[in-house]
N, C-alpha and C positions, 0 to 999 in steps of 0.2 A: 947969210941965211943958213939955219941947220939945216942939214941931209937927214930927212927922213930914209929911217931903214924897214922895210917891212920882213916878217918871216915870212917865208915860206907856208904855205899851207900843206898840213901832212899829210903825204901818199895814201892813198886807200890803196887796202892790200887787193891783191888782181883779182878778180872773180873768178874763180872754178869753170875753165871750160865745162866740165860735165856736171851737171845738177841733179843735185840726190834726188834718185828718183821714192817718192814715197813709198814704203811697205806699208802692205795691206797684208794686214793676218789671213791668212786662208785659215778656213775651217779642217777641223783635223777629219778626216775617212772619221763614218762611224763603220764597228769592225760587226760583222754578223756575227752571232752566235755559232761555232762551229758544229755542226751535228755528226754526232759519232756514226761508225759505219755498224753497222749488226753484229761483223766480227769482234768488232771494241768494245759493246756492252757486255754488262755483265750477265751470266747466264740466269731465264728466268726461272726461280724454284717452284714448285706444281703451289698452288695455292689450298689446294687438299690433298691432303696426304693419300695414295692408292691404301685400298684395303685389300687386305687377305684372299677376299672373295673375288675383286676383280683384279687382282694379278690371276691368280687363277683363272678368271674367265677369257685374260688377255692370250696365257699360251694354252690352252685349250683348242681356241680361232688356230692359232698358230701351226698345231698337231692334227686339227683337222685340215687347213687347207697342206700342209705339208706335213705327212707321217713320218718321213724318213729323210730330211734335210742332209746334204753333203755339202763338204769344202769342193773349191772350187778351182784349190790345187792339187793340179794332177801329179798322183808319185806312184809307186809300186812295192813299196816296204815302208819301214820307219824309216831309215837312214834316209831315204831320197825325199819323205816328208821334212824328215829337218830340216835339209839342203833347199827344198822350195820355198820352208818358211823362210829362212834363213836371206837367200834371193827376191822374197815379197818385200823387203823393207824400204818404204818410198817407191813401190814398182805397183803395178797391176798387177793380178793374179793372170788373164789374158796373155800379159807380155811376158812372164815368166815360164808359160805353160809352153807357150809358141819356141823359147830357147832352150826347156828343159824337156823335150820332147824327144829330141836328137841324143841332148846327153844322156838322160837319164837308159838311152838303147845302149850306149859303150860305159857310163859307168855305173853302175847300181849299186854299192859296197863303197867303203870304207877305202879297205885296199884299190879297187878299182879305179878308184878318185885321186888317189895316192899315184898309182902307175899310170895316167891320163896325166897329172903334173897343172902347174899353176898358171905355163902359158896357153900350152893344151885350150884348158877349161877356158882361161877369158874367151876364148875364139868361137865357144859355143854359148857365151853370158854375155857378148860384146854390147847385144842390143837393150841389156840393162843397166839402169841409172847406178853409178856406183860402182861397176864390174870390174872395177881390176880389184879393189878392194875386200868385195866379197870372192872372189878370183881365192884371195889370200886365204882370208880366215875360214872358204869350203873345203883349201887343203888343210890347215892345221885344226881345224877340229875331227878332219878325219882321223889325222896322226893322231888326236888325240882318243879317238873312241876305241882306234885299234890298243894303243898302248895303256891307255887306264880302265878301259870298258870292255875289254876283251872283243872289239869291234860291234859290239851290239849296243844299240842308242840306249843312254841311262834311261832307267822311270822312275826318278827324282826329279821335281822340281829343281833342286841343288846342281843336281849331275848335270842335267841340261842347261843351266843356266852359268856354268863351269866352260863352256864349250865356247871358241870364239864367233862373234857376232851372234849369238842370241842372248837373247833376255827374256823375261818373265812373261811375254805375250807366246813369243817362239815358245816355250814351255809350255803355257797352257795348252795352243794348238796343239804341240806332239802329245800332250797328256791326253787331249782329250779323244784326239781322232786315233790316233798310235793305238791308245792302253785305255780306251772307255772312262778315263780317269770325269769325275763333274767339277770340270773347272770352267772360267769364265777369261776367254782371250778379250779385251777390250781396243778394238783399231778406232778409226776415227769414226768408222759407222756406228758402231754397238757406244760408242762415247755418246757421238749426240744423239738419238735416239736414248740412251740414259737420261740424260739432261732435257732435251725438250718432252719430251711425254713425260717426266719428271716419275717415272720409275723409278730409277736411283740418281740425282742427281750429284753433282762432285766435280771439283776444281782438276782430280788430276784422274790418268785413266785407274789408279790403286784405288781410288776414291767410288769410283764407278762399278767398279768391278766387284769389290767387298761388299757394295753397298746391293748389287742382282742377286749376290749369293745370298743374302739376308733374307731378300723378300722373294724369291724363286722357289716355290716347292720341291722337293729331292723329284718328285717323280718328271721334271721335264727337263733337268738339270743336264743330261746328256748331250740334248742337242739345242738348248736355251741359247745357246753364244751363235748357234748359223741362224737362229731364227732370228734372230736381231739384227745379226753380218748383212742377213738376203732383205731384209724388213728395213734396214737404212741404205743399203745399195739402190735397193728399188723401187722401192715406195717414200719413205722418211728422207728425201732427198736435201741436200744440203742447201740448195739455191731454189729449189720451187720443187719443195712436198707436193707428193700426188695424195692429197688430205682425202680427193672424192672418190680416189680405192682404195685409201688405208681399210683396211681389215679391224680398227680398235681405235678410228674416226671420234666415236660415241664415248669412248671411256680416256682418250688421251688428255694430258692437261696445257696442254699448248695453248698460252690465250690466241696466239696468231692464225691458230689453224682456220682453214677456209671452208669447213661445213659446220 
């Protein structure tokens, strides 16, 4: 009798201890719209242009609440005004005043400042932002007033802005409180108050400044730049305008403003 032969029946291949677990799509985050902060927009332009009549009526208010506006750094000649401007940069006018108080009794002059010396000075500027630096350039633009300027502060625009650590605001200041000169310092106050009341609006502070002298009659031009310094320190506030004692409430073009 034949011998049946049977095959084999084929292995199944071993099953996967671990079994694929199904993916399930998740839903992608929808992303909120990011909202800019107030310093990241762009600044808004007055939607009407000021007229001749009320810039004029603006520093008028200005000249009568205040006739005789002053800076708010304390010196005693030109030379120690330069040195204060010079010391205000990124600083308060306060904390400047509190450390040039002292010095300005030992050095008042050029040479003075000279013969006090660079480590001297930091030990009277210590509590300002920056002080070894400006440390430096209060002795070499001294050296330099004594040796190009016969130690007397230039009254050029040029000359001052020749000197180390100033620039064209430093200038204006000396020009204008120094030597009566009608120029337009622009800090970050007299900028935005340019820009929001949209008096002069402008991307940069040349922009700001050019554009006050334009629309600013000569007659208030002398002390135009502290009225807007004290007018954005104090009222025109960077974080929360005091809109309900502005002085120029009624004629500013600010759409945010709160009266």
């Amino acid at each position: 009798m034949a011998k049946i032969t049977r095959k084999p029946a084929p292995r199944k291949a071993p099953a996967s201890r671990k079994k694929a677990k199904a993916t399930v799509a998740k839903p992608k985050p929808v992303k909120k719209p990011v909202k800019k902060s107030a310093s990241a927009r762009k600044p808004l332009k007055a939607t009407k242009p000021w007229t001749p009549a009320e810039v004029r009526e603006v520093f008028d208010r200005f000249r009568k609440a205040n006739p005789e506006p002053k800076g708010e750094l304390e010196h005693v000649n030109p030379f120690t005004l330069l040195v204060a401007v010079v010391l205000s940069a990124q600083a308060t006018d306060a904390g400047v005043n509190k450390a040039t108080r002292a010095l300005f009794e030992t050095a008042d002059t050029p040479q003075k400042m000279l013969d006090l010396g660079e480590e001297r000075l930091r030990e009277y500027i210590k509590t300002i932002g920056l002080y070894r630096t400006k440390a430096r350039n209060v002795i070499a633009l001294s050296a330099k007033v004594l040796s190009e300027f016969g130690g007397e502060v230039p009254r050029t625009r040029a000359g001052i802005e020749s000197l180390p650590g100033a620039g064209r605001k430093t200038a204006n200041v000396v020009l204008n409180m120094a030597f009566g000169e009608h120029t337009m310092a622009v800090d970050t106050h007299v900028f935005r108050v340019g820009n929001r009341t949209g008096l002069a609006p402008g991307k940069t502070p040349l922009e700001v400044e050019l554009g006050l002298e334009k629309v600013i009659p000569a007659e208030f031009m002398l002390h135009a730049h502290h009225w807007l310094i004290l007018h954005g320190r104090y009222t025109c506030l960077a974080r929360k305008p005091r809109c309900e004692v502005c002085l120029i409430n009624d004629l500013c073009r600010w759409p945010e403003k709160t009266v």
